[in-house]
TORKOL-4160 file (C-alpha; in steps of 0.2 Angstrom, whole numbers, padded with zeros to 4 digits, m for minus):
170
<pt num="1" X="0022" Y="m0097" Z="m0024"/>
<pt num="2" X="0004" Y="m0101" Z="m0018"/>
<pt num="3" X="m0004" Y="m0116" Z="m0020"/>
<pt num="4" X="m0019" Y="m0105" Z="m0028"/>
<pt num="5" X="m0005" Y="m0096" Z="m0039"/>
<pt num="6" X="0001" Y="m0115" Z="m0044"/>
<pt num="7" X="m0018" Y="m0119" Z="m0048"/>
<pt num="8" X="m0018" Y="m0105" Z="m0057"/>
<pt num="9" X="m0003" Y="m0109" Z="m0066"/>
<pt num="10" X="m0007" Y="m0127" Z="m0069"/>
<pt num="11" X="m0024" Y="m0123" Z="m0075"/>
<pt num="12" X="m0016" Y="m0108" Z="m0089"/>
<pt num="13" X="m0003" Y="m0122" Z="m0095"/>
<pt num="14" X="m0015" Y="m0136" Z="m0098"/>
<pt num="15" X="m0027" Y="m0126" Z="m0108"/>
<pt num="16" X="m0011" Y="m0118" Z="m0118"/>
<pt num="17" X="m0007" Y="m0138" Z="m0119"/>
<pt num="18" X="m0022" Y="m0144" Z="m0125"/>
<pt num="19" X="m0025" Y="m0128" Z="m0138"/>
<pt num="20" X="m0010" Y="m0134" Z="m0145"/>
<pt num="21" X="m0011" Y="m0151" Z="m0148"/>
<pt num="22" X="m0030" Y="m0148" Z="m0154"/>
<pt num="23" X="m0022" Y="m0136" Z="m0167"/>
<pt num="24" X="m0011" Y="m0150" Z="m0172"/>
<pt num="25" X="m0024" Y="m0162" Z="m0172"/>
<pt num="26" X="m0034" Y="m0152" Z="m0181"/>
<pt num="27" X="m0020" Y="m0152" Z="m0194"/>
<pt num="28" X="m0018" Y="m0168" Z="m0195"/>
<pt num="29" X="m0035" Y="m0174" Z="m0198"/>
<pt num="30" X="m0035" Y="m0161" Z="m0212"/>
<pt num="31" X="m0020" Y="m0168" Z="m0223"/>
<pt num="32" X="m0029" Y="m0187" Z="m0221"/>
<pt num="33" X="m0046" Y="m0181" Z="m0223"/>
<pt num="34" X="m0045" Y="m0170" Z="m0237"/>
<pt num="35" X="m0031" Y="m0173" Z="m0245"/>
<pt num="36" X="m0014" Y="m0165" Z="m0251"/>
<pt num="37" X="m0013" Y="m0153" Z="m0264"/>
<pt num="38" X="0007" Y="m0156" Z="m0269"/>
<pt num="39" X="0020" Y="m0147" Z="m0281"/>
<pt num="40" X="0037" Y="m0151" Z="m0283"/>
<pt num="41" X="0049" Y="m0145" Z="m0295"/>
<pt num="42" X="0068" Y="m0153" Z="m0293"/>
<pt num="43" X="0079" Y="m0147" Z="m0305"/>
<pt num="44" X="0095" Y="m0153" Z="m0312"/>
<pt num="45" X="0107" Y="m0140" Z="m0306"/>
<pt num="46" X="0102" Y="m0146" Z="m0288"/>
<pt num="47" X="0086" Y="m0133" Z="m0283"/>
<pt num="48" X="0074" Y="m0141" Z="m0276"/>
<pt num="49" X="0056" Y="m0133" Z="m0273"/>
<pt num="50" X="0040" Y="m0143" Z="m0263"/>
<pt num="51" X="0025" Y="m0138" Z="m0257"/>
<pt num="52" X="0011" Y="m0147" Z="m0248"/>
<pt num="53" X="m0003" Y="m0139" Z="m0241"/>
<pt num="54" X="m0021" Y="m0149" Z="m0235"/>
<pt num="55" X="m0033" Y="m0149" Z="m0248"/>
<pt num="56" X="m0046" Y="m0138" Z="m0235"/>
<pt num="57" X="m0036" Y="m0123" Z="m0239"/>
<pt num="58" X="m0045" Y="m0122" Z="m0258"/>
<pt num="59" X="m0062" Y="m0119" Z="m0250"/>
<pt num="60" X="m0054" Y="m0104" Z="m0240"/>
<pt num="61" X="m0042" Y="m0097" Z="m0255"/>
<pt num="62" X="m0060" Y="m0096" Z="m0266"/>
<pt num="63" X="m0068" Y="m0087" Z="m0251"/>
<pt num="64" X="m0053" Y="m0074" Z="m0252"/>
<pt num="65" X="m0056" Y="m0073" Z="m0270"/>
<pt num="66" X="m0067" Y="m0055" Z="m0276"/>
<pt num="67" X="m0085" Y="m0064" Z="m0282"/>
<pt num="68" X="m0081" Y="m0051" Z="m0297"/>
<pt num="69" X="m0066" Y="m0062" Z="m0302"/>
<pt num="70" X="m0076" Y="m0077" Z="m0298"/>
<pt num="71" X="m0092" Y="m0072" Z="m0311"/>
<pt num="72" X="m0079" Y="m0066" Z="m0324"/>
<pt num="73" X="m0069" Y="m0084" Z="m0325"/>
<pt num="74" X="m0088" Y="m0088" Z="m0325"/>
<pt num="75" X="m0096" Y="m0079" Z="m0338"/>
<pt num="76" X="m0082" Y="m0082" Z="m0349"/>
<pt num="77" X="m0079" Y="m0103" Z="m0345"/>
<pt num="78" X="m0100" Y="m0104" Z="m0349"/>
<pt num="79" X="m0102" Y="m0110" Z="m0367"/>
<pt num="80" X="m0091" Y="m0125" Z="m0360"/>
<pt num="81" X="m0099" Y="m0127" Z="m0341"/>
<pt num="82" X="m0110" Y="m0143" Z="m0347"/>
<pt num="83" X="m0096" Y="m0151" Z="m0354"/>
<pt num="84" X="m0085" Y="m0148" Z="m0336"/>
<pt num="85" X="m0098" Y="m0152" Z="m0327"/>
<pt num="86" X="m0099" Y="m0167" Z="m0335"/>
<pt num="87" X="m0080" Y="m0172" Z="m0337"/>
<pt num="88" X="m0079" Y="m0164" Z="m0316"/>
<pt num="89" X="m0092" Y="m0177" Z="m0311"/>
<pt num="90" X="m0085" Y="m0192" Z="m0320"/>
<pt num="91" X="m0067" Y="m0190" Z="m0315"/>
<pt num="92" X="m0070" Y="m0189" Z="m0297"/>
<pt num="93" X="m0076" Y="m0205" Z="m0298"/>
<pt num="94" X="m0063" Y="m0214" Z="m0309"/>
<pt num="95" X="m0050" Y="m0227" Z="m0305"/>
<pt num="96" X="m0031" Y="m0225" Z="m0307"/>
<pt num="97" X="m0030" Y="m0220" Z="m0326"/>
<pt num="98" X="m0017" Y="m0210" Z="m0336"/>
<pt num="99" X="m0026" Y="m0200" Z="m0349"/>
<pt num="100" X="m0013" Y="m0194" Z="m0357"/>
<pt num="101" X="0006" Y="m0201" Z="m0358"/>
<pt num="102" X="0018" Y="m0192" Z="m0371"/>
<pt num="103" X="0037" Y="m0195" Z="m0374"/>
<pt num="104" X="0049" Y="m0188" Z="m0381"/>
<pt num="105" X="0068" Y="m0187" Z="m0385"/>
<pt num="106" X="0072" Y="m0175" Z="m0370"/>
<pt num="107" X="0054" Y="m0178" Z="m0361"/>
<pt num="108" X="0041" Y="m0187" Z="m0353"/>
<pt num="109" X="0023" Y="m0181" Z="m0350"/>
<pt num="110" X="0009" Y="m0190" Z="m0339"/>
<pt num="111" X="m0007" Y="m0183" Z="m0336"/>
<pt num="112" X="m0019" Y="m0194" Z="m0325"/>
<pt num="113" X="m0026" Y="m0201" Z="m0310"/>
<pt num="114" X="m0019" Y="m0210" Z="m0296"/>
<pt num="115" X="m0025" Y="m0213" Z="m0279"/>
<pt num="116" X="m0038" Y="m0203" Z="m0278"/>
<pt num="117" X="m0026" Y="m0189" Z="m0284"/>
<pt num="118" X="m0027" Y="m0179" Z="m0303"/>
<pt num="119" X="m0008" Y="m0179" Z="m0309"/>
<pt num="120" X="0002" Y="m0170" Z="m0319"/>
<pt num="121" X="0022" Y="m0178" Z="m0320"/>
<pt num="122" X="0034" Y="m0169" Z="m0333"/>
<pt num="123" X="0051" Y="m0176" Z="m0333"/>
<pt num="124" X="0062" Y="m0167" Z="m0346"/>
<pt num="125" X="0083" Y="m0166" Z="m0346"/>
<pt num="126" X="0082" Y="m0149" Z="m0333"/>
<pt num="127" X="0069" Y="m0152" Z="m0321"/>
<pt num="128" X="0055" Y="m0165" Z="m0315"/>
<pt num="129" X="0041" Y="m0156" Z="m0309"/>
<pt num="130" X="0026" Y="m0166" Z="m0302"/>
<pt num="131" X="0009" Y="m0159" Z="m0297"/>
<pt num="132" X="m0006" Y="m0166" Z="m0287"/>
<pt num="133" X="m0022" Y="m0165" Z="m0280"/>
<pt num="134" X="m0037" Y="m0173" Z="m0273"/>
<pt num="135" X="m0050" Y="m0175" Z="m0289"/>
<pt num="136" X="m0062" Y="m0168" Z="m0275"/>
<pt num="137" X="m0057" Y="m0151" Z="m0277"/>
<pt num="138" X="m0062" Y="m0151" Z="m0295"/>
<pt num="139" X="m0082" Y="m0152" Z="m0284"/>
<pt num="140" X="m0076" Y="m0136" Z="m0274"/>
<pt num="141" X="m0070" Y="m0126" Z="m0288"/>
<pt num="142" X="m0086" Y="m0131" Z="m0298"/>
<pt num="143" X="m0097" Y="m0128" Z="m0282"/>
<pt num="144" X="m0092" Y="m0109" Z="m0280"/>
<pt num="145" X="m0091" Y="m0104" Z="m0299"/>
<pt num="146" X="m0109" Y="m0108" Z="m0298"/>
<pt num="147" X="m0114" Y="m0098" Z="m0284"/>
<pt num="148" X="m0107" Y="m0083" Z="m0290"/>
<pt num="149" X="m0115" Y="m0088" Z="m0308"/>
<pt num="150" X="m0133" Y="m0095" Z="m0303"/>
<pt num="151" X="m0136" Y="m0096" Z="m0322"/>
<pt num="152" X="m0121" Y="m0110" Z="m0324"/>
<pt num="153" X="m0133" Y="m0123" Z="m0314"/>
<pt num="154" X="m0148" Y="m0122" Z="m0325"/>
<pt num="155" X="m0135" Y="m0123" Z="m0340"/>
<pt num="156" X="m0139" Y="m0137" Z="m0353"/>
<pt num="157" X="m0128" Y="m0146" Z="m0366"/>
<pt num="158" X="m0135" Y="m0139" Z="m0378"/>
<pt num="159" X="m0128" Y="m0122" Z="m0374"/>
<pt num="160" X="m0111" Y="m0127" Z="m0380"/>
<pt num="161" X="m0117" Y="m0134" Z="m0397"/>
<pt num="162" X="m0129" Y="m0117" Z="m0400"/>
<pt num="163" X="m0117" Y="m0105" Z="m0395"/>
<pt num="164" X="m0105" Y="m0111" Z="m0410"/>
<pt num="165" X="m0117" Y="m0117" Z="m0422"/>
<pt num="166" X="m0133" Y="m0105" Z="m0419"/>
<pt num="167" X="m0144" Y="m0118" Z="m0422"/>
<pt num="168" X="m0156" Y="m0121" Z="m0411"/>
<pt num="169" X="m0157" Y="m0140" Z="m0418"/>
<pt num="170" X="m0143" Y="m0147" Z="m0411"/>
């Protein structure tokens, strides 16, 4: 081979190499940036499922999503947006906290928070299944259901007493 074939070469093999390890870099920074959305369910008889993805992929899932979806979820969630929005912007910024803890003869129920993370741990005699994620998403989610539904930024408290009650008073 030439030594302009092994320039060549050289210079198609270090671009493949850095490509690659900016793709795993890349990766990597988004697991620690943004977190890890979790799921495992192990049960008794031996199966065992676990899934991790990077918290950055629920941005790209709603993007995937048909705005038509998106408004209906919406439209439908709007008597109750004041009160999400409210419970959305206070959890994010809560400490390690189980809000709810419930046991049983055959199970045990958490529900809570944890590192960052909102948690939901069931542990019964068949299976334990644990699901995570980073309280930040609960921001995203909230973020595109309002783009699609202008109307759920202007929304006021009152519109989840008036919509039950009809009176304009509460």
């Amino acid at each position: 081979m030439s030594s302009r074939g092994r320039l060549i070469l050289g210079i198609v093999l270090g671009s493949l190499f850095v490509a690659t390890t900016s793709v795993v870099a890349y990766t990597a920074a988004s697991f620690h940036l943004t977190g890890t959305i979790a799921v495992e369910v192990m049960e008794r008889d031996g199966n065992h499922i676990s899934l991790k993805l990077p918290a950055a992929v629920v941005p790209v899932v709603l993007s995937l999503v048909p705005d038509k979806c998106l408004r209906e979820a919406a439209r439908e969630m709007q008597p109750w947006w004041p009160a999400a929005r409210a419970a959305i912007q206070e959890i994010v910024n809560l400490p390690e906290t189980t809000f709810v803890e419930v046991e049983g003869d055959d199970e045990h129920v958490r529900v809570g928070i944890r590192d960052g993370h909102f948690f939901v741990m069931v542990d019964s005699e068949d299976e334990s299944i644990h699901i995570s994620f980073p309280t930040g998403i609960l921001k995203s989610v909230l973020k595109k259901l309002e783009g699609v539904n202008p109307e759920l930024q202007t929304a006021h408290p009152r519109t989840l007493h008036s919509s039950y009650h009809n009176d304009p008073s509460i």
